[in-house]
C-alpha atoms as an extended CHARMM CRD file, in Angstrom:
* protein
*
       264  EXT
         1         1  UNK       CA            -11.4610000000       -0.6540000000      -24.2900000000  PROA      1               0.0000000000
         2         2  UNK       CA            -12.9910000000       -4.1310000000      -23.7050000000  PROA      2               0.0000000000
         3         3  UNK       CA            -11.1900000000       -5.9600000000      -20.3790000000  PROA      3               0.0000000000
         4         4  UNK       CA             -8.6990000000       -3.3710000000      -19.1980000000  PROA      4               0.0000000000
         5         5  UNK       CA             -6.1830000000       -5.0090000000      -17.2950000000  PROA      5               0.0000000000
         6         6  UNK       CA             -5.7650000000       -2.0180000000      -15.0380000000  PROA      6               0.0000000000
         7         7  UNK       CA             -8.0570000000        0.8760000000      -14.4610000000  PROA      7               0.0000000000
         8         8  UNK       CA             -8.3960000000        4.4510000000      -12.6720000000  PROA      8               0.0000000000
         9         9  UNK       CA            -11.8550000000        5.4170000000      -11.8090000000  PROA      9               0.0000000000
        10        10  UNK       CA            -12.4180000000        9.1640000000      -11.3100000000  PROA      10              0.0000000000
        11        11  UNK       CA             -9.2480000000        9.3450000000       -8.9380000000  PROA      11              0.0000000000
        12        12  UNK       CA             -8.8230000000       12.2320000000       -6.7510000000  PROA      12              0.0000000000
        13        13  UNK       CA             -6.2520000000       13.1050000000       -4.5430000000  PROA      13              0.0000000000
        14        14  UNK       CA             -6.7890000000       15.8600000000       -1.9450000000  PROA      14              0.0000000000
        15        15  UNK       CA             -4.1400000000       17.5880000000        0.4610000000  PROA      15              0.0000000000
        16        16  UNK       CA             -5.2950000000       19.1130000000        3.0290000000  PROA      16              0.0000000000
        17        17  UNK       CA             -8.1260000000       20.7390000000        3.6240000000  PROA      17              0.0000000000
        18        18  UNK       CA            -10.6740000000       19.7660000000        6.5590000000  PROA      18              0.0000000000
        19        19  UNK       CA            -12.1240000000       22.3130000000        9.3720000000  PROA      19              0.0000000000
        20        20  UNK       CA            -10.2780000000       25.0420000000       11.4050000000  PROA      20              0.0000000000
        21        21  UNK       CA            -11.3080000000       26.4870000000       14.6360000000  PROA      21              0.0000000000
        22        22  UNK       CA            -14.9560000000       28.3570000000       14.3800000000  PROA      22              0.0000000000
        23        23  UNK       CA            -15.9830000000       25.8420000000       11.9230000000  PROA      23              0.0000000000
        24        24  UNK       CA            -14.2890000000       27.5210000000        9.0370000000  PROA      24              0.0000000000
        25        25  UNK       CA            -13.6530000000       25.5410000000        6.4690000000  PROA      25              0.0000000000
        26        26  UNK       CA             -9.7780000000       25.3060000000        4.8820000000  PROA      26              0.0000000000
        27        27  UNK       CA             -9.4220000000       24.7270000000        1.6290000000  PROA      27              0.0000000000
        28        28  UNK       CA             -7.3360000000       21.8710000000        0.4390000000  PROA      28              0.0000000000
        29        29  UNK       CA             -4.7760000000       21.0120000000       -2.6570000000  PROA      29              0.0000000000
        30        30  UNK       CA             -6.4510000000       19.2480000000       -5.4020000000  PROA      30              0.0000000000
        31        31  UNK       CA             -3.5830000000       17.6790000000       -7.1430000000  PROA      31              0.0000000000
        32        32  UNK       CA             -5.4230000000       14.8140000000       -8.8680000000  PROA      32              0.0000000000
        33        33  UNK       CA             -8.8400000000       15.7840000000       -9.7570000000  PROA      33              0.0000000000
        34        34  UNK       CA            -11.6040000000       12.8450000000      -10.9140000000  PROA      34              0.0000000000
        35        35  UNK       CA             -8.9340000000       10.9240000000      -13.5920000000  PROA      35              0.0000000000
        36        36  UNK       CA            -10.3190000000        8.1330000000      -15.7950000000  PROA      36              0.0000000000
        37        37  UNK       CA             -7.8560000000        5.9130000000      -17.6030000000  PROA      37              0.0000000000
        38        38  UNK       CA             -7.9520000000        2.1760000000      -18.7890000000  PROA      38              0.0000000000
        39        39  UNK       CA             -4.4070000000        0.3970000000      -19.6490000000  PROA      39              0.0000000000
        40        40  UNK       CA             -5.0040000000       -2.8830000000      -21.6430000000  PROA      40              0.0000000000
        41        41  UNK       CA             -3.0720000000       -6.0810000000      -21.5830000000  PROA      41              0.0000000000
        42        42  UNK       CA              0.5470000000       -5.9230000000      -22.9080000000  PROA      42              0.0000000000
        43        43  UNK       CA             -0.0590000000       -1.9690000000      -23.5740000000  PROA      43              0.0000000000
        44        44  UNK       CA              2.7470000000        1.1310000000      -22.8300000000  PROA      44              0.0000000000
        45        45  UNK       CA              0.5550000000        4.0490000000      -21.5920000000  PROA      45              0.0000000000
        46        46  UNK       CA              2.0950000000        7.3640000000      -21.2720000000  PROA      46              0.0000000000
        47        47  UNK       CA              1.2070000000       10.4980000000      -18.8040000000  PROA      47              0.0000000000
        48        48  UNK       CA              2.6580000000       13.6600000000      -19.9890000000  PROA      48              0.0000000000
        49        49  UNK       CA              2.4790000000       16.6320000000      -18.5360000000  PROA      49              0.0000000000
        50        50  UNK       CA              4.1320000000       19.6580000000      -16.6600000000  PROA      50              0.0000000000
        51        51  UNK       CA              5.8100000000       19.7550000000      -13.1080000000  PROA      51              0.0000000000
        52        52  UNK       CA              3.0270000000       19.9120000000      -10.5770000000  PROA      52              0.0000000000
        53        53  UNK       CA              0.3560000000       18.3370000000      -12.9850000000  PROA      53              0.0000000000
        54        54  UNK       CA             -0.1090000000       15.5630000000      -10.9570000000  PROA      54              0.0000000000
        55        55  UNK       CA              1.4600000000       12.8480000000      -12.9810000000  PROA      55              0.0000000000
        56        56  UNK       CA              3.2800000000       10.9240000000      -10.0070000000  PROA      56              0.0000000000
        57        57  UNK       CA              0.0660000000       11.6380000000       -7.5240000000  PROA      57              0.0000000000
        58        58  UNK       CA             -1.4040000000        9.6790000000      -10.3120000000  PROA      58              0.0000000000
        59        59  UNK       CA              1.1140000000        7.1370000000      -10.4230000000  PROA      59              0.0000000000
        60        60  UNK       CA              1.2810000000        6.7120000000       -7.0440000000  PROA      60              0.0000000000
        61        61  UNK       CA             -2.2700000000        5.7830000000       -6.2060000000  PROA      61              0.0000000000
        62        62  UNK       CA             -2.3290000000        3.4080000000       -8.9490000000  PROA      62              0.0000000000
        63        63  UNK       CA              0.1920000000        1.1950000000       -7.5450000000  PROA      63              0.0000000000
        64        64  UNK       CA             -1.0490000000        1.7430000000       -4.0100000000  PROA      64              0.0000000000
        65        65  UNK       CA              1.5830000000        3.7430000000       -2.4690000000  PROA      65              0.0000000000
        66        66  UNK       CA             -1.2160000000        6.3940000000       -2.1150000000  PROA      66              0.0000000000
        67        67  UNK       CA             -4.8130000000        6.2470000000       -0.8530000000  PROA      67              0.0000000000
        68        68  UNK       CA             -7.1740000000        8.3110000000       -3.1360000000  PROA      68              0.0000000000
        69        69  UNK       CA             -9.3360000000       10.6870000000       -1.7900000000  PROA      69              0.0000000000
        70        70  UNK       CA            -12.4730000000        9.4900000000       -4.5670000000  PROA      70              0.0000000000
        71        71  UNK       CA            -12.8960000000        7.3580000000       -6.7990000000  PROA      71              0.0000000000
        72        72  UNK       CA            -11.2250000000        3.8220000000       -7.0530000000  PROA      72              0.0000000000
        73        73  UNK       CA             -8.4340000000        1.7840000000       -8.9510000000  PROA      73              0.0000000000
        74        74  UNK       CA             -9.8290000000       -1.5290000000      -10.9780000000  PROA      74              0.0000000000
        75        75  UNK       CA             -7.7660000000       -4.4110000000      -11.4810000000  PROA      75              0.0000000000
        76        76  UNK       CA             -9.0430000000       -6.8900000000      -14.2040000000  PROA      76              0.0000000000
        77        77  UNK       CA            -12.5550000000       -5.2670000000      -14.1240000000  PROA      77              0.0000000000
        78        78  UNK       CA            -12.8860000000       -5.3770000000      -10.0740000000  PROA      78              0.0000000000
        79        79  UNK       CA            -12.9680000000       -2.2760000000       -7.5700000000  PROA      79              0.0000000000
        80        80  UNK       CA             -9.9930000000       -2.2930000000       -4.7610000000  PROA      80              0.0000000000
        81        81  UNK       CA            -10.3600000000       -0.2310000000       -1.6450000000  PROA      81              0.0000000000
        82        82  UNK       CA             -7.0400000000        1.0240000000       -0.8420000000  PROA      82              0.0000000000
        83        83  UNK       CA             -7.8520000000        2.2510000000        2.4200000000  PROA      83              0.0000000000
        84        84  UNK       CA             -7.9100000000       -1.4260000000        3.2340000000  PROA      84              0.0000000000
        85        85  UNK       CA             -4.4760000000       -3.8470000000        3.0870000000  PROA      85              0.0000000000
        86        86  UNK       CA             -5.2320000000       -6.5980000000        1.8110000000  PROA      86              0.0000000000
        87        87  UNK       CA             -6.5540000000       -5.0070000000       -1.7240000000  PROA      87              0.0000000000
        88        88  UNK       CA             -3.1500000000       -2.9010000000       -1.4090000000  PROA      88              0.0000000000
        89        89  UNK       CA             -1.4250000000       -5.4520000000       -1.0960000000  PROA      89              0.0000000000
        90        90  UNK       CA             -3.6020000000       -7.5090000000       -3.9160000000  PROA      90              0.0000000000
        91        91  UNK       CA             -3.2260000000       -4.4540000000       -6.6350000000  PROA      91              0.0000000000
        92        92  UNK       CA              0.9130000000       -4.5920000000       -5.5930000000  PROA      92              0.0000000000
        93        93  UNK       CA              1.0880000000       -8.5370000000       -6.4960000000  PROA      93              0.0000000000
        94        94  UNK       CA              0.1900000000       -7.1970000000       -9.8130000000  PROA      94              0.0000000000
        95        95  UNK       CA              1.6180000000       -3.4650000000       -9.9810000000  PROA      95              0.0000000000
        96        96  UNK       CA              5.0840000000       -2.6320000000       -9.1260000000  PROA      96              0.0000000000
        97        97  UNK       CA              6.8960000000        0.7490000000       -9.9950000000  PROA      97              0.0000000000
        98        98  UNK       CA             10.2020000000        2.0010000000      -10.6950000000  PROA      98              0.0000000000
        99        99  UNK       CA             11.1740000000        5.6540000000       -9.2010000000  PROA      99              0.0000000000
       100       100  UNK       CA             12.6800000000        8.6990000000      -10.9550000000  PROA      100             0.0000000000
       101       101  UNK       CA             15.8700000000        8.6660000000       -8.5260000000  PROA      101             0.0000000000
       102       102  UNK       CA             16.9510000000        4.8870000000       -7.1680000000  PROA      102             0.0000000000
       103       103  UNK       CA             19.7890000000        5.7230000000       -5.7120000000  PROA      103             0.0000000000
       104       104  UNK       CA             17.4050000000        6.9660000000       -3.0440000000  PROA      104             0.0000000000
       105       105  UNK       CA             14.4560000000        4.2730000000       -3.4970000000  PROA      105             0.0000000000
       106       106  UNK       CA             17.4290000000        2.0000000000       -2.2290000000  PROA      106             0.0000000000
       107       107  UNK       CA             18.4370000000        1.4680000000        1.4860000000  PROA      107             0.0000000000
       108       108  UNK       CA             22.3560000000        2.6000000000        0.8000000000  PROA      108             0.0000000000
       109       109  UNK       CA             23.1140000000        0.1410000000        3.7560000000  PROA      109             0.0000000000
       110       110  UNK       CA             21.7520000000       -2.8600000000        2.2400000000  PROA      110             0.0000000000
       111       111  UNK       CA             22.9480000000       -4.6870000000       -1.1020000000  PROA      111             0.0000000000
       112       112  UNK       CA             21.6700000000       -4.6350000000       -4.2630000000  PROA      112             0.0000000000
       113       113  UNK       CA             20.6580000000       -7.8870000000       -4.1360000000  PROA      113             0.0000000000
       114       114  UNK       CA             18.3240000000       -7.3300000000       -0.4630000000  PROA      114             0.0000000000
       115       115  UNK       CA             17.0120000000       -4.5160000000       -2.7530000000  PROA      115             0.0000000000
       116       116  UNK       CA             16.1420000000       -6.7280000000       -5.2480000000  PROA      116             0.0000000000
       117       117  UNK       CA             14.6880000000       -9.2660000000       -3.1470000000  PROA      117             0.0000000000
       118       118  UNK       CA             12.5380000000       -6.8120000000       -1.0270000000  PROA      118             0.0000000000
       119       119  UNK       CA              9.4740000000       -7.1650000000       -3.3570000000  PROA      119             0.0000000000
       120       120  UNK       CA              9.6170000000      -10.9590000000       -3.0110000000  PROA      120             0.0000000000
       121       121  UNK       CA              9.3090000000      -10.9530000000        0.4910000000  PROA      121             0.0000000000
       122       122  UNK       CA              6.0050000000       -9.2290000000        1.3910000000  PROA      122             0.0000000000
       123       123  UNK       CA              4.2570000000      -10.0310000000       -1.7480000000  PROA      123             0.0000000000
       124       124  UNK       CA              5.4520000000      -14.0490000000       -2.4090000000  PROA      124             0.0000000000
       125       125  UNK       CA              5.5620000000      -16.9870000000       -0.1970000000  PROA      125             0.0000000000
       126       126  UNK       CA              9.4410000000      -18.1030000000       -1.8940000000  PROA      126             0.0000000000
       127       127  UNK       CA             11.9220000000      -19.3110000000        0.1890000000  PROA      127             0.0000000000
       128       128  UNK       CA             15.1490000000      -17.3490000000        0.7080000000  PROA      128             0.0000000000
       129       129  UNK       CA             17.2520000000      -20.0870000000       -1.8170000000  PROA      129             0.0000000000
       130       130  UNK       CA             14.1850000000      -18.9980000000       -4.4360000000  PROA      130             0.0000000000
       131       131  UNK       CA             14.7940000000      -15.5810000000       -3.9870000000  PROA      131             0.0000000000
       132       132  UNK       CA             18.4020000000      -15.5660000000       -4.2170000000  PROA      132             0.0000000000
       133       133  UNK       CA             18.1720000000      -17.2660000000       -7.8420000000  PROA      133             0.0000000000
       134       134  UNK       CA             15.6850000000      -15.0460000000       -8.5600000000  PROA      134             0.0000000000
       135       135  UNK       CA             17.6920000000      -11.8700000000       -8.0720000000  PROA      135             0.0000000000
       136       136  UNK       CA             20.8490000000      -13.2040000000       -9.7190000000  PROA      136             0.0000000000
       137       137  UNK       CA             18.3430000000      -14.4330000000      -12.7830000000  PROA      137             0.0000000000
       138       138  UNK       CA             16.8430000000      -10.2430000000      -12.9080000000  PROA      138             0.0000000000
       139       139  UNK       CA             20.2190000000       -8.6560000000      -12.5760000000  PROA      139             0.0000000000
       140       140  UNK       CA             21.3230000000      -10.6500000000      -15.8800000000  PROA      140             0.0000000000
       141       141  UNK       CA             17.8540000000       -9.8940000000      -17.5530000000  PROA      141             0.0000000000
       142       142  UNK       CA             18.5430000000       -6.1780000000      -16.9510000000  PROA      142             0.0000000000
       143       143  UNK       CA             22.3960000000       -6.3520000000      -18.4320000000  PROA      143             0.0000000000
       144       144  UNK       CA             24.2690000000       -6.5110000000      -15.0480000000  PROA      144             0.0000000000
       145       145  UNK       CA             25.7140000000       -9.6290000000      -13.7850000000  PROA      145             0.0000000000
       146       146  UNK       CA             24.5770000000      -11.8250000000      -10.9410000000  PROA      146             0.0000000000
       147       147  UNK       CA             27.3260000000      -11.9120000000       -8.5460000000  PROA      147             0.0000000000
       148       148  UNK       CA             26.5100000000       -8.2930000000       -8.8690000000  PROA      148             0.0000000000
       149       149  UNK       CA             23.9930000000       -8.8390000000       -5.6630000000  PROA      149             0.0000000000
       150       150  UNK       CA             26.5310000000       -8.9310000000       -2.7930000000  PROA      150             0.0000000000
       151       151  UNK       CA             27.4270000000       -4.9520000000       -3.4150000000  PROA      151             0.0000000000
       152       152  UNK       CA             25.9350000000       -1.6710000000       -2.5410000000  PROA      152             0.0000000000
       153       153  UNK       CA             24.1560000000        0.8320000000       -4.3020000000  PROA      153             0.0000000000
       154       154  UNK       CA             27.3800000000        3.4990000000       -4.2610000000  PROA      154             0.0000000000
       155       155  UNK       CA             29.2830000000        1.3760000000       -6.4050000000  PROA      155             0.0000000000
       156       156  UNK       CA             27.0930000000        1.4450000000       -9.5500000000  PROA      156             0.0000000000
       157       157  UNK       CA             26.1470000000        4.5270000000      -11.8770000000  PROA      157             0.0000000000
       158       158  UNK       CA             23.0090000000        5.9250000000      -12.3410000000  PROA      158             0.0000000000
       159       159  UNK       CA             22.2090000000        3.9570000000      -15.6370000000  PROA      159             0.0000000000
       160       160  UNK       CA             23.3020000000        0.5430000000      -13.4050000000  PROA      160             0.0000000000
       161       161  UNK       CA             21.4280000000        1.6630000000      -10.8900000000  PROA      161             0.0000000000
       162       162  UNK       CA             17.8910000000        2.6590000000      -12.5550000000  PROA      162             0.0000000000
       163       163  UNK       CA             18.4810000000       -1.0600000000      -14.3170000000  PROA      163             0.0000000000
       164       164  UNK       CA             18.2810000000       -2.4030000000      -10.7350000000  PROA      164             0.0000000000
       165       165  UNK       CA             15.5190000000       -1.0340000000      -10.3370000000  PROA      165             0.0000000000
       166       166  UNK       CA             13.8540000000       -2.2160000000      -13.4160000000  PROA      166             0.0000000000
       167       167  UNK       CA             15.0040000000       -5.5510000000      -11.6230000000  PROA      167             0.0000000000
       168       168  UNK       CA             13.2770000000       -4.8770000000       -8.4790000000  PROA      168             0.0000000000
       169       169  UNK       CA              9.8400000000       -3.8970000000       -9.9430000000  PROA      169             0.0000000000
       170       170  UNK       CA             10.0960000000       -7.2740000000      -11.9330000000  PROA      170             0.0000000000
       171       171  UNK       CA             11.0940000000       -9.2330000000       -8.4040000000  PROA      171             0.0000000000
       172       172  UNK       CA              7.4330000000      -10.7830000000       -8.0090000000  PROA      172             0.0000000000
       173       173  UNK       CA              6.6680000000      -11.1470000000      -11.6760000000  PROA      173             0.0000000000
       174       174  UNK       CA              4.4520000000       -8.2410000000      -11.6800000000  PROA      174             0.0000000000
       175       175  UNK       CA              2.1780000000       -7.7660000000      -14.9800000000  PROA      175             0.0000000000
       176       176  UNK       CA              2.5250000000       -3.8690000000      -15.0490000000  PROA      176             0.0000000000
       177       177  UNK       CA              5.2720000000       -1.3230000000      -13.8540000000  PROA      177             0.0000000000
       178       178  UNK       CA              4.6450000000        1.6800000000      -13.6650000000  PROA      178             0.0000000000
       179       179  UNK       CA              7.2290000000        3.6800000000      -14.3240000000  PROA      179             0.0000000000
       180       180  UNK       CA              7.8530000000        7.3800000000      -12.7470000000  PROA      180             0.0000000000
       181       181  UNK       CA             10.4980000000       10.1290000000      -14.9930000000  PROA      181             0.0000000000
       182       182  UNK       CA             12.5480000000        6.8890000000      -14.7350000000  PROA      182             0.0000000000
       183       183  UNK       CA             15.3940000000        8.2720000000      -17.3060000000  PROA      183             0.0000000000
       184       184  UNK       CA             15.3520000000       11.8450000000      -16.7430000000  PROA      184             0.0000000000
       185       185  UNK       CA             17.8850000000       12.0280000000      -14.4120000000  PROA      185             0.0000000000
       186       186  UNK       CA             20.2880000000        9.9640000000      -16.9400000000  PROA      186             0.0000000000
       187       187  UNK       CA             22.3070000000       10.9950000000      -19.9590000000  PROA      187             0.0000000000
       188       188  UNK       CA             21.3660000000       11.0270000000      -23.5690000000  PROA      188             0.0000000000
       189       189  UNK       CA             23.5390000000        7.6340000000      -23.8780000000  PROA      189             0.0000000000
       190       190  UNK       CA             21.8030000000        5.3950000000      -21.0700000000  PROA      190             0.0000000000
       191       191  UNK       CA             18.5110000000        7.1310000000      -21.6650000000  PROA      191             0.0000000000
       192       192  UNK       CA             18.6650000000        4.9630000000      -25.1600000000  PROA      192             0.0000000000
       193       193  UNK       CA             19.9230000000        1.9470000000      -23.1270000000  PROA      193             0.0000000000
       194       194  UNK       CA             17.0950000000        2.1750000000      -20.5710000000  PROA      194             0.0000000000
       195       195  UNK       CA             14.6110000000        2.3340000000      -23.1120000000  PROA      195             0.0000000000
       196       196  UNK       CA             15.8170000000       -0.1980000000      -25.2540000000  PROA      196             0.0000000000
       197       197  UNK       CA             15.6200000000       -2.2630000000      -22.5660000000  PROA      197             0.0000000000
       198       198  UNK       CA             12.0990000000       -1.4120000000      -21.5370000000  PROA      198             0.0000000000
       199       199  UNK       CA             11.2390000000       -2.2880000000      -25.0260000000  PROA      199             0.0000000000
       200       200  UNK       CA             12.5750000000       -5.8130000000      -25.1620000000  PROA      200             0.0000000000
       201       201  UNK       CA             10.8330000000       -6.4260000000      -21.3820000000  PROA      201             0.0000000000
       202       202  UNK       CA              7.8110000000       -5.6580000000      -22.9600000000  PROA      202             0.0000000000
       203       203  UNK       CA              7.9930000000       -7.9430000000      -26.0510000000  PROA      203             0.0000000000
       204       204  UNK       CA              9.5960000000      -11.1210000000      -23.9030000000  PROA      204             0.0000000000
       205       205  UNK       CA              7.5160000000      -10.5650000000      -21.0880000000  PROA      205             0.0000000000
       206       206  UNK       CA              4.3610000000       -9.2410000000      -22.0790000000  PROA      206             0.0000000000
       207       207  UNK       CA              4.5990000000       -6.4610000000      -19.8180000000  PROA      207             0.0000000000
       208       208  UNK       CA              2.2410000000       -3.6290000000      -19.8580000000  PROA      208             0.0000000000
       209       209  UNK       CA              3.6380000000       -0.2200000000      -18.4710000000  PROA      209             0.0000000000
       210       210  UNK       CA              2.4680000000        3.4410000000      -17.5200000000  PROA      210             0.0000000000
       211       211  UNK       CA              5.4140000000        5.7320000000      -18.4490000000  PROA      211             0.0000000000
       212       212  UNK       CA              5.3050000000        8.7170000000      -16.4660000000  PROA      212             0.0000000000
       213       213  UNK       CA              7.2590000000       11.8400000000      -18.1050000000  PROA      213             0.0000000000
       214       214  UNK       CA              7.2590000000       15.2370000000      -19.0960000000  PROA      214             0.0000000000
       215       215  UNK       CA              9.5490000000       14.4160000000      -22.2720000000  PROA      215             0.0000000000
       216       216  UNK       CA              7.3070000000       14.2770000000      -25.4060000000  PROA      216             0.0000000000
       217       217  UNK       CA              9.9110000000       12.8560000000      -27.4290000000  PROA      217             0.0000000000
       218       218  UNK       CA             10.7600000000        9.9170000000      -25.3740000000  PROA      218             0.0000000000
       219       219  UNK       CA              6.7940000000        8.6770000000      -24.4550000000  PROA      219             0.0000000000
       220       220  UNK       CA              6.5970000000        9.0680000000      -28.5200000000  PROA      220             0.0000000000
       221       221  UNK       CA              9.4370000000        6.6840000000      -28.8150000000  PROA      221             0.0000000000
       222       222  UNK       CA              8.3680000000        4.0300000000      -26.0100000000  PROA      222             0.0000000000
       223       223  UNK       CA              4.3200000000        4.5730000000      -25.7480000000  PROA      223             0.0000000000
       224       224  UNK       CA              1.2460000000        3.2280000000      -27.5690000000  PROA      224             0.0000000000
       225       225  UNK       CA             -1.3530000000        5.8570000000      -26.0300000000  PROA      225             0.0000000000
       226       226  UNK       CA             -1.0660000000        9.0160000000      -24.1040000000  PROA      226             0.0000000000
       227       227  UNK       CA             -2.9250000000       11.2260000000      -21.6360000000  PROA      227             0.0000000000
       228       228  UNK       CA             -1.8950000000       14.5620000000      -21.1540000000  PROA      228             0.0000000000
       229       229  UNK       CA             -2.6020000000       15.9540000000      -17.3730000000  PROA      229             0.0000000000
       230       230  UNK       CA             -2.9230000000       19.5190000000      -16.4930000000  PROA      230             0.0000000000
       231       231  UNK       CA             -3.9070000000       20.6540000000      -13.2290000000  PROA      231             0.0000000000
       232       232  UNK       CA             -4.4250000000       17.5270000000      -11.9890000000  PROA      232             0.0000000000
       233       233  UNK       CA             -7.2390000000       16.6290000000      -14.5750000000  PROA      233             0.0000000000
       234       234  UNK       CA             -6.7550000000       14.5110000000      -18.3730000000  PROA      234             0.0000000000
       235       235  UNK       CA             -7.2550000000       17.2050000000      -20.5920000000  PROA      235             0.0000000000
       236       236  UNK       CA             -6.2040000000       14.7680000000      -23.9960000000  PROA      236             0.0000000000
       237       237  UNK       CA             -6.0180000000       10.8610000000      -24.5690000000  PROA      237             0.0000000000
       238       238  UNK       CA             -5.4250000000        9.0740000000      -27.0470000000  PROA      238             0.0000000000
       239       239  UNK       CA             -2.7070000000        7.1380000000      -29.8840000000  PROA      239             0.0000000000
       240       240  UNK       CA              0.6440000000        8.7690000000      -29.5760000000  PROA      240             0.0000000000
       241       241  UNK       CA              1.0630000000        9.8110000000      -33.0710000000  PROA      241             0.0000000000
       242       242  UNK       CA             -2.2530000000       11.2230000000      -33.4280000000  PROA      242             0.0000000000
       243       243  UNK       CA             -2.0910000000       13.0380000000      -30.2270000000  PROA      243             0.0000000000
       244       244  UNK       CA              1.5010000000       14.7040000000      -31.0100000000  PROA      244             0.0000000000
       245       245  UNK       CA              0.8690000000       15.0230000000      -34.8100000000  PROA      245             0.0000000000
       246       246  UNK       CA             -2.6650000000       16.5800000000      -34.1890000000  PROA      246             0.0000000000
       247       247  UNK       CA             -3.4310000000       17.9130000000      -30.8410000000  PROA      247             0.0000000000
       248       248  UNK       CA             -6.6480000000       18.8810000000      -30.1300000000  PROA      248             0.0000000000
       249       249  UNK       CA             -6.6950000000       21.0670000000      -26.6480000000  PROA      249             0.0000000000
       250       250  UNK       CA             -5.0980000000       24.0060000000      -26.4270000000  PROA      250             0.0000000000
       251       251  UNK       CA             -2.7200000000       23.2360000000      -23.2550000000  PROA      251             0.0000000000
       252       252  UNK       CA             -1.4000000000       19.8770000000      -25.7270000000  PROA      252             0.0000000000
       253       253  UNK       CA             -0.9600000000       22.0580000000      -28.5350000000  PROA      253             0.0000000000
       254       254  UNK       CA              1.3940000000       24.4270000000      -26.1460000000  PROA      254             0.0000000000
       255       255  UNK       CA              3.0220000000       21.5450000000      -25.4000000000  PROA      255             0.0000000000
       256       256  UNK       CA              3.9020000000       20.1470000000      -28.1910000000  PROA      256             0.0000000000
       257       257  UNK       CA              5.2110000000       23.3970000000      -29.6240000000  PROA      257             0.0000000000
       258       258  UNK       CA              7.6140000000       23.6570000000      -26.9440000000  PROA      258             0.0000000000
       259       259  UNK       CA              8.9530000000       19.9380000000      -27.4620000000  PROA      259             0.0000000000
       260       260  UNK       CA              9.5520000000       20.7070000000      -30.9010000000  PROA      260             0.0000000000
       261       261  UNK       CA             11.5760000000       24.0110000000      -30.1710000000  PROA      261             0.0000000000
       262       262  UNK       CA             13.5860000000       22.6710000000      -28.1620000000  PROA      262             0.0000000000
       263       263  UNK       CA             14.4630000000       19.4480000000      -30.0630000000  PROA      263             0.0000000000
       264       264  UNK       CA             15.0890000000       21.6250000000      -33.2720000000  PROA      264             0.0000000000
């Protein structure tokens, strides 16, 4: 892929392991294990996989809200250190992400709209009038309404609220959101809404997005190429339709076959 926008360079993510007592060593959790993935300008990658593969480890390091253990995350073709803030903070200028659950992403005391704004804060130097139009302009982008801001999280639904947090990735005009299970917790019915929505973000916006799921169907619907994780390693990548018409490992295979039980 020539000029990848955003890249992951053999990321591994290690829980604990270290020395006990005697100098034995304990063994630790590999739950990402040397990854290597490329997302191009304006592209929708997604990461399938089953519970405990390591798909929002992944996700998590490549917005910064984890430190790998090896390896390093590339943005437009140069190395960051996330051990260090400033190139966390420099990859989150440019990555944002929007959580499986964000009803509990959100600070229930706080409004919507200080929600929104949160982003803007730490990663822009906006004034608080800038911000304020800001929010009120995202909330109508995402289908809600402005004066929407001044109320709290328990007084939307879970379709309202995962479209607030659409908002709030968008907040510092990000140029990829990454995106963990962020419909699986919502009905057939919004599930179409949220991704129609993603959709049209992408083609107004230019957006490109990592869509994190374990629902074969919907990163079919949404994605342009796919990686399929198992054990915390990329065991398949490649175009969406080739991948899921013709699977070429074993564990994809498996996986497909299931999708299509249970969808028939």
């Amino acid at each position: 892929m020539p000029d990848p926008l955003l890249e992951a360079r053999a990321l591994t993510r290690r829980f604990g392991g270290g020395r006990r007592l005697f100098g034995r060593a304990r063994e630790g959790f590999v739950a990402v294990d040397g990854v290597t993935l490329a997302l191009a300008r304006g592209e929708t990658l997604g990461i399938v996989g089953e519970s405990g593969s390591g798909k929002s480890t992944l996700s998590r390091m490549l917005v910064g809200l984890a430190i790998p253990s090896e390896g390093t995350v590339g943005l437009d073709g140069a190395a960051l250190d996330l051990r260090r803030g400033r190139d966390r903070r420099r990859l989150q200028r440019r990555v944002q992400m929007v959580f499986q659950d964000p009803a509990s992403a959100m600070n229930p005391r706080k409004t919507v709209g200080a929600s929104v704004a949160a982003p803007m804060v730490g990663l822009t130097d906006w004034n608080a009038e800038r911000r304020r139009a800001r929010v009120g302009e995202l909330l109508e982008v995402v289908g809600l309404r402005a004066d929407h801001a001044s109320r709290h999280p328990h007084e939307f639904s879970g379709g309202q609220l995962q479209r607030i947090g659409i908002a709030r990735a968008l907040a510092a005009e990000p140029d990829i959101v990454v995106l963990d299970e962020p419909v699986s917790a919502l009905d057939v019915s919004v599930q179409a809404q949220v991704l129609a929505l993603l959709r049209r973000l992408r083609e107004e916006r230019g957006l490109a997005m990592i869509f994190v799921s374990h629902d074969l169907a919907v990163v079919e619907q949404l994605c342009d190429r796919v990686a399929v994780m198992r054990r915390g390693r990329v065991v398949e990548e490649g175009d969406c339709r080739t991948v899921f018409s013709a699977p070429s490992d074993g564990y994809t295979k498996e996986l497909v076959a299931a999708a299509r039980r249970f969808t028939t």
